[in-house]
C-alpha positions in Angstrom: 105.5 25.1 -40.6 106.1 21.4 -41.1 102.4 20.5 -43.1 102.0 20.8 -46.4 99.1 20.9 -49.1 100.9 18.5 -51.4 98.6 15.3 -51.6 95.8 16.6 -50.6 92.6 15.0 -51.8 90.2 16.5 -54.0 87.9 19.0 -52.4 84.5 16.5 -52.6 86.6 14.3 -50.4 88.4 16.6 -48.0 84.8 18.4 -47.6 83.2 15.3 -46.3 85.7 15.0 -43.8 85.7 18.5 -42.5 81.8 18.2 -42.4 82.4 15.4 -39.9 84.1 17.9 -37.2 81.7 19.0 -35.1 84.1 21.3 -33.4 85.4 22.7 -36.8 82.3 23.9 -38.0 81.3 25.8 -34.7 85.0 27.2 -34.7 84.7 28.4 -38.4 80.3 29.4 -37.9 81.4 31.9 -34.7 84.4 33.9 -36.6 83.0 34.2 -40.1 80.1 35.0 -38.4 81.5 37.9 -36.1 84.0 39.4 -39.3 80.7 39.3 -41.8 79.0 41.6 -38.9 81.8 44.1 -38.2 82.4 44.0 -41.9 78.8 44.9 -42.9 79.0 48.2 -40.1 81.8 49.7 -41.5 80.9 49.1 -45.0 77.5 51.2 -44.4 79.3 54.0 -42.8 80.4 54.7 -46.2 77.9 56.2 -48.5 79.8 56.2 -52.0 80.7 52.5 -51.1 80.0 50.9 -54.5 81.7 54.3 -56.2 84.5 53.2 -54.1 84.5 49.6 -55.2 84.1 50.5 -59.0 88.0 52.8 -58.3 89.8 49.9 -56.8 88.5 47.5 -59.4 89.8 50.4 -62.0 93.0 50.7 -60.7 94.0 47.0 -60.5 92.4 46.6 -64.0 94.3 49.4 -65.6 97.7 48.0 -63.8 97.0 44.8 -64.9 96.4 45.2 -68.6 99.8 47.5 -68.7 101.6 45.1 -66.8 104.7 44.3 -68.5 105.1 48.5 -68.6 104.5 48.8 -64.8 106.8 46.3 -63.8 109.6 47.6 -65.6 109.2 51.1 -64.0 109.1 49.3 -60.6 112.4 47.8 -61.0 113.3 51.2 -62.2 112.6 52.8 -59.1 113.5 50.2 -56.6 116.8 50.0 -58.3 116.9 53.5 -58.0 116.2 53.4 -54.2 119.3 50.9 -53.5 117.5 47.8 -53.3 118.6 45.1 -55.8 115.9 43.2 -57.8 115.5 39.7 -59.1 112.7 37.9 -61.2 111.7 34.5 -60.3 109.9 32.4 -63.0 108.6 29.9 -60.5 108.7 28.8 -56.6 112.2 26.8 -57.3 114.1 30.1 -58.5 112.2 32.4 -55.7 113.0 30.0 -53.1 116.4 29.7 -54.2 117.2 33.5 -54.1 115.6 33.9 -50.5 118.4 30.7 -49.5 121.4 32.5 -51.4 120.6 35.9 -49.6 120.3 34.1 -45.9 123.4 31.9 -46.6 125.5 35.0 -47.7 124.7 36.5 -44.0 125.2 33.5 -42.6 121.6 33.4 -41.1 120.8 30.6 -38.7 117.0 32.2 -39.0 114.4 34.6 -40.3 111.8 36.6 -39.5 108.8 36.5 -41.4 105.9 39.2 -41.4 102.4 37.4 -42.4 103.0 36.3 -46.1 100.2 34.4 -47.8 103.0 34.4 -51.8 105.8 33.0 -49.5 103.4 30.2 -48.5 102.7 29.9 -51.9 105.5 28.7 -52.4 106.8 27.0 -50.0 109.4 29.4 -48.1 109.5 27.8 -44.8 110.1 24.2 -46.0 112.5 25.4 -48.3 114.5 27.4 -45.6 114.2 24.6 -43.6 116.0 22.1 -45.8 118.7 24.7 -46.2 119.3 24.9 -42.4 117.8 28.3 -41.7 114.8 28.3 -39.6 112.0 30.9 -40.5 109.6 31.8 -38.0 106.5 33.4 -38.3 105.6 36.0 -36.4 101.7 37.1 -37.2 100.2 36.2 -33.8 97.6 33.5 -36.1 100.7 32.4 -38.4 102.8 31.5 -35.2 99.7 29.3 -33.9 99.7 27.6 -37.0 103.5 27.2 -37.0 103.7 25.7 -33.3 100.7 23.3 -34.2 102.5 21.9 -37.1 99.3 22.9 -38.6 98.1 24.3 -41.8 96.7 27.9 -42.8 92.8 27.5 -43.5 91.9 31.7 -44.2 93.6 34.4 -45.8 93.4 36.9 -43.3 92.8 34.5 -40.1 94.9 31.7 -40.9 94.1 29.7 -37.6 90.6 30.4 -37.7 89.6 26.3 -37.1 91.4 27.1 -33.4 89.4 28.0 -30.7 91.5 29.7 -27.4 91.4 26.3 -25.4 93.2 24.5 -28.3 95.4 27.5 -28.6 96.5 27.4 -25.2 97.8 24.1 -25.1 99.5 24.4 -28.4 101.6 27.4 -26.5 102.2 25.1 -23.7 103.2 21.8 -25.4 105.3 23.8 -28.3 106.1 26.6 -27.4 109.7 26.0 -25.6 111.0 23.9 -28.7 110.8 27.0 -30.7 112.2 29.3 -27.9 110.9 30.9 -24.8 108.7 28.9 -23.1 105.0 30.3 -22.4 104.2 31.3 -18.6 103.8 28.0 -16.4 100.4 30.1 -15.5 99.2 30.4 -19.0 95.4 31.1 -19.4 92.8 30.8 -22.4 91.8 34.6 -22.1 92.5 35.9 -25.4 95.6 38.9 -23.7 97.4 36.1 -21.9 97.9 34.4 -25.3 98.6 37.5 -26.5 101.2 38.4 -24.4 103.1 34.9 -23.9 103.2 35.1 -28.0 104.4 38.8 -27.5 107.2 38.0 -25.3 108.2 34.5 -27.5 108.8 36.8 -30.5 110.6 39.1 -29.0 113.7 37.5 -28.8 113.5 36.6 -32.1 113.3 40.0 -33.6 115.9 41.6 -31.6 118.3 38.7 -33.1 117.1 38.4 -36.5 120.1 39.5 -39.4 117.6 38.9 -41.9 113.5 39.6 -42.0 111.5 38.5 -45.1 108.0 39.9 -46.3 105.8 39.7 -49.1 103.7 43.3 -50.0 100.3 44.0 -50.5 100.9 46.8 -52.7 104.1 47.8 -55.0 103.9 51.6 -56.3 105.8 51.7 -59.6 106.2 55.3 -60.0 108.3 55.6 -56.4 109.4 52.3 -56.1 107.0 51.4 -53.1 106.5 48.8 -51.3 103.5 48.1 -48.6 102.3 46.0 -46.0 99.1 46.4 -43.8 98.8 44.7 -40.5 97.1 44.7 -37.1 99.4 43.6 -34.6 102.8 45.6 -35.1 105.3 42.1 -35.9 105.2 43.7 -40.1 106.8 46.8 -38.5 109.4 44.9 -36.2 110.0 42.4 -39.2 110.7 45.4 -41.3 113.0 47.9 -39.5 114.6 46.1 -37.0 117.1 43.2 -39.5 120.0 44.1 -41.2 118.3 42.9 -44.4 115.1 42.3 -45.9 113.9 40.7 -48.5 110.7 41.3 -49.9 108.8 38.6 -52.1 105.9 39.8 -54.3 103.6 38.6 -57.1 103.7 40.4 -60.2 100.1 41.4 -59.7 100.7 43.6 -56.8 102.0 46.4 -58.6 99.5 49.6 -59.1 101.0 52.5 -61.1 100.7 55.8 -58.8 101.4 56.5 -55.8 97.3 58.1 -55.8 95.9 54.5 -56.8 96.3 53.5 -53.3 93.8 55.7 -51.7 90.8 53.8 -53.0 92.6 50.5 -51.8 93.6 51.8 -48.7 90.2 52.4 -48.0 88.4 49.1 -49.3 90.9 46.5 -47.7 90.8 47.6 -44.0 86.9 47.5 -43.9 86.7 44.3 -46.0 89.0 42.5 -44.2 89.4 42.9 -40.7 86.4 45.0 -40.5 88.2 48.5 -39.4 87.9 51.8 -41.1 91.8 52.1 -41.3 94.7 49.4 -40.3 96.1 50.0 -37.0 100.1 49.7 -38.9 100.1 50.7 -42.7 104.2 50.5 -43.4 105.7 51.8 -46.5 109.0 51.3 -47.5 111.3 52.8 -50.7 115.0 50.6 -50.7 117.6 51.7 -48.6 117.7 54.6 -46.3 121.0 55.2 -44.9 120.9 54.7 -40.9 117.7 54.0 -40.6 116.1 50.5 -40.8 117.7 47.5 -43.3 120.7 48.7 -44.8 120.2 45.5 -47.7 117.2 45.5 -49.6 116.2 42.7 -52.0 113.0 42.3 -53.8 112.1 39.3 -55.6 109.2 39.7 -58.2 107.5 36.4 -58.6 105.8 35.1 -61.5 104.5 31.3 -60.4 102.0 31.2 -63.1 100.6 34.7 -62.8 101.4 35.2 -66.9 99.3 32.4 -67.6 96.4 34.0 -65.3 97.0 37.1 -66.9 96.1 35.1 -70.6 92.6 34.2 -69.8 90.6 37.1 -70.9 88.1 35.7 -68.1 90.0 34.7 -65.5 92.8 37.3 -65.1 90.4 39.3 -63.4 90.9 37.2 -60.3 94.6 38.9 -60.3 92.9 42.3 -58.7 92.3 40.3 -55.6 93.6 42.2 -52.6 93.7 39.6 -50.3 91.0 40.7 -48.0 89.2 37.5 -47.4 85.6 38.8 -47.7 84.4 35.8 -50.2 85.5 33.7 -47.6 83.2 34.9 -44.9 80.3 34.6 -47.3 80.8 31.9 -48.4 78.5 28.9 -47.2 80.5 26.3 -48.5 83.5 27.6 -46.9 81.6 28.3 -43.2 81.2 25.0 -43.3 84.6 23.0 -44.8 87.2 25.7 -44.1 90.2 26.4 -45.8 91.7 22.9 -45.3 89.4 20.8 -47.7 90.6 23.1 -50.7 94.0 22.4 -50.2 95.9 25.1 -50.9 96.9 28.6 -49.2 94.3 29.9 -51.3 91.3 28.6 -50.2 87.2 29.9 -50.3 85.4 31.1 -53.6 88.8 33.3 -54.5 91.4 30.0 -54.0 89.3 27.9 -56.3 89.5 30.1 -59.0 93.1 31.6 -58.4 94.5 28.2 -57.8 93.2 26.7 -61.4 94.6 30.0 -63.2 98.1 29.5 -61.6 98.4 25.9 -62.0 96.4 25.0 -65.1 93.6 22.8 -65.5 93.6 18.8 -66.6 96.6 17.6 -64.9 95.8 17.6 -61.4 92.5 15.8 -60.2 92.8 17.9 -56.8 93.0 21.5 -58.8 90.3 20.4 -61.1 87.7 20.0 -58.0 87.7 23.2 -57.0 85.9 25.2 -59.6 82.7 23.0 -58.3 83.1 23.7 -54.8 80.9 26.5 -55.0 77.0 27.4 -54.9 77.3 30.2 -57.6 75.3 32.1 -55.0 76.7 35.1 -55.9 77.6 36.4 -52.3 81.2 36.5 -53.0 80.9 38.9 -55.8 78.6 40.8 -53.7 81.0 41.4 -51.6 84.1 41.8 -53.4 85.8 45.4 -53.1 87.3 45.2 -56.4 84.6 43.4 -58.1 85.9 40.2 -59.0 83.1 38.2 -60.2 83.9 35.0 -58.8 80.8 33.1 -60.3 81.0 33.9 -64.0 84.6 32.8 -63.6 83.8 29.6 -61.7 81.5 28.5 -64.9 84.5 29.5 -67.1 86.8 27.4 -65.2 84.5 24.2 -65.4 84.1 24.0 -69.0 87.6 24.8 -68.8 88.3 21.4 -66.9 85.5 19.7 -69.0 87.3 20.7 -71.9 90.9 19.3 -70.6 89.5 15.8 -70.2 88.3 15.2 -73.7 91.3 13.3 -75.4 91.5 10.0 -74.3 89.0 7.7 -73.0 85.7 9.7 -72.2 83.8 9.9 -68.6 80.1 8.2 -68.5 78.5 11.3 -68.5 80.2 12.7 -72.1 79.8 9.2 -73.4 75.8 9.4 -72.2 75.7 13.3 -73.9 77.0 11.6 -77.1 74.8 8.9 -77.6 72.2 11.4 -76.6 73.3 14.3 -79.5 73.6 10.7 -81.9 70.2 9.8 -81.1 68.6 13.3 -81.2 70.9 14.2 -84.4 68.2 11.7 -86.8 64.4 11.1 -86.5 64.6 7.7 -87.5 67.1 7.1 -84.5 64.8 8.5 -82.6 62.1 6.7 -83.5 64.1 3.6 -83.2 65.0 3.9 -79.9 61.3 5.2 -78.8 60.2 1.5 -79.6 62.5 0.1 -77.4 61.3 2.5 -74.4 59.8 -0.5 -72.1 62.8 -2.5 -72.0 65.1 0.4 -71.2 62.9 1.4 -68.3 62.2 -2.1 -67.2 66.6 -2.5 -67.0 66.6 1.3 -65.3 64.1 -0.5 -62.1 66.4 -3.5 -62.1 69.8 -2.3 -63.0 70.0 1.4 -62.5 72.1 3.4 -59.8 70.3 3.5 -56.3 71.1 6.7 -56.3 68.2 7.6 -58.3 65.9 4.7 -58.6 66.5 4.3 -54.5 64.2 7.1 -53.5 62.0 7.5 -56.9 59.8 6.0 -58.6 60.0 5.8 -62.1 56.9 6.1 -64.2 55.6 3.3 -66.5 56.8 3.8 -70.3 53.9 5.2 -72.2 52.4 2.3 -74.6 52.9 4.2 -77.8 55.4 7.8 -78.5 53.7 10.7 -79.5 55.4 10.2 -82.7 53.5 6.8 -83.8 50.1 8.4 -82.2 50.9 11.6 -84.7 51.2 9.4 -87.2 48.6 7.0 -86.6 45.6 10.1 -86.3 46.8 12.1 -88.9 48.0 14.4 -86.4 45.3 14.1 -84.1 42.4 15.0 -86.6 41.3 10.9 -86.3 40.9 11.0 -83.1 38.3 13.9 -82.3 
């Protein structure tokens, strides 16, 4: 993947210009439309489905708060297992580690099973600028790839594509990566399929080394595992002599029993099935069978400082299911582009603020206003993330981190305003100068206000003076 989110404008900006693509919007309207309707089938199916919700949200929670505890026995295990473990403060040391492991094989290339921490932080183009070539293999991830494009959903990362610009992406890229696609290549969803079936295939029957991320780690057997739909995780992660295995810190539960609730709230909140069609589990090293080399690299990447805010670390349970993101209005109609990041919908801008800080980045501080506070997103969450009430946090958060220095028009107008208000006589100062403000507010004040309003004519005398002048009132009955 040659794009990257770096420079991005802030969301307000990148918004308006997704807004202006026609296409975009119908692309984005049909699949969040379709995933919000198999979704909302399965979900029903399932009586005790809020009982459910309340377990996954307990066991994140509980794995969360013991964290430091949980990891520790992870490392345990895996070690235990054969597979050797390293800790990674930031994208720079993870990166690094992935590049000393492919070197030391003398890989040319990777596989790569649908990662949304290796995006994070920046794998590919990190790989690249090594010499090693990594090459997705998720069916959406590869479409992205070719395109030079970037990811815009979690779960559906070429979601903006519709089949007809798909098909000429296969054609016109396709053959620089590797096999060319059929000279008969069709828009009918199979053929795609299948020209991007027998593309990868090559590439996984060559590939010394595969690299994954996990959507679960199981301290207590040193466990790691990916769900997937299409059957390139399983390839990715039997068939290379080595594997490595980047994960967040977050995604570590404590027993082996805490992923039954999960198991059963990702499928249907994602992808809209009762169960995923590939569920892979793997332990370190078994001899003969599968990667001899196992390597798991624990990533931090500003997860600790999530973890510090009391109301934001409770965006850390997130699963990765996408659900807020096919809720969302604001996203149905910017997609995951304008929030520039990997991250992107109602669970992006409040996960990308926690990792990153507030106050130093105009682009990060947009995003905790590019939401509705709707609510749908919590609604919807299967481990109960609520999404709004951390949205507000965040924004008095980035209110907060702007207050040295100069201030913005708006705090200096709340100032004069609590300065005013603080002492009647101000007050009653400024009341008699009421005509001449309003008078400069017609000539002088933003269009954007006195362009489609009216303003009414200042009252000849404040209810103060009149108080005063009828003994409060009596005088005048």
């Amino acid at each position: 993947m040659s794009g990257t989110f770096v420079g991005m404008p802030a969301f307000p900006a990148a918004a308006r210009e997704a807004l202006a693509d026609s296409q975009l919007r119908h692309n984005l309207a049909h699949a969040t439309g379709t995933i919000r309707a198999k979704r909302a089938k399965v979900v029903a199916e399932v009586e005790d489905w809020e009982e459910l919700r309340l377990a996954g949200a307990a066991v994140k929670e509980r794995a969360l708060l013991d964290l430091e505890t949980q990891l520790v026995r992870l490392e345990e295990t895996l070690t235990a297992n054969g597979a050797t473990v390293h800790w990674a403060r930031d994208a720079a040391e993870a990166n690094a580690i992935v590049a000393s492991i492919a070197k030391a094989h003398a890989a040319e290339e990777v596989v790569k099973v649908k990662s949304m921490v290796t995006q994070e932080i920046g794998l590919n183009e990190a790989l690249a600028a090594d010499g090693i070539a990594a090459w997705e293999t998720d069916l959406a991830e590869l479409i992205v790839q070719l395109g030079d494009d970037l990811p815009s959903h979690i779960l559906v990362p070429a979601i903006h594509r519709n089949r007809a610009e798909i098909r000429e992406i296969f054609r016109s890229r396709m053959a620089a990566a590797g096999r060319p696609a059929p000279e008969d290549l069709t828009d009918e969803p199979a053929v795609l399929a299948a020209a991007a079936r027998l593309h990868l295939r090559e590439k996984f029957l060559r590939a010394k080394v595969g690299v994954s991320g996990a959507n679960f780690a199981v301290a207590e057997t040193g466990s790691l595992v990916v769900v997937e739909s299409e059957g390139n995780g399983r390839m990715c992660l039997t068939l290379p002599e080595v594997l490595v295995s980047v994960v967040g810190i977050e995604k570590v539960v404590s027993r082996w029993e805490d992923l039954d609730p999960l198991l059963r709230l990702l499928p249907r909140s994602s992808t809209g099935e009762r169960m995923n069609p590939y569920t892979s589990v793997w332990s370190g090293v078994t001899p003969g069978d599968g990667p001899q080399e196992v390597h798991v690299v624990l990533l931090d990447n500003g997860r600790t400082r999530a973890l510090a805010d009391e109301v934001g670390r409770q965006a850390l349970r997130c699963i990765r299911c996408s659900a807020c993101l096919n809720v969302c209005p604001v996203y149905e109609r910017t997609g995951g582009h304008a929030y520039g990041s990997v991250y992107p919908g109602p669970i992006g801008a409040i996960l990308n603020p926690l990792l990153r800080g507030v106050g130093h980045d105009e682009q990060t501080d947009s995003l905790p206003y590019a939401s509705t506070l709707c609510g749908a997103c919590f609604e919807v969450c299967p481990v109960r993330i609520d999404i709004p009430s951390v949205l507000v946090d965040q924004r008095a958060q980035v209110v907060d981190a702007h207050r040295r220095g100069m201030p913005k028009p708006e705090a200096a107008a709340m100032k004069g305003a609590a300065y005013v208000l603080g002492r009647s006589r101000r007050l009653s100062a400024l009341e008699r100068l009421t005509g001449l403000g309003m008078r400069f507010a017609r000539r002088f004040g933003p269009t954007a206000w006195t362009g489609a309003r009216d303003l009414p004519e200042a009252p000849g005398e404040s209810f103060r003076a009149w108080w005063q002048r009828t003994n409060g009132g009596k005088d005048d009955a």
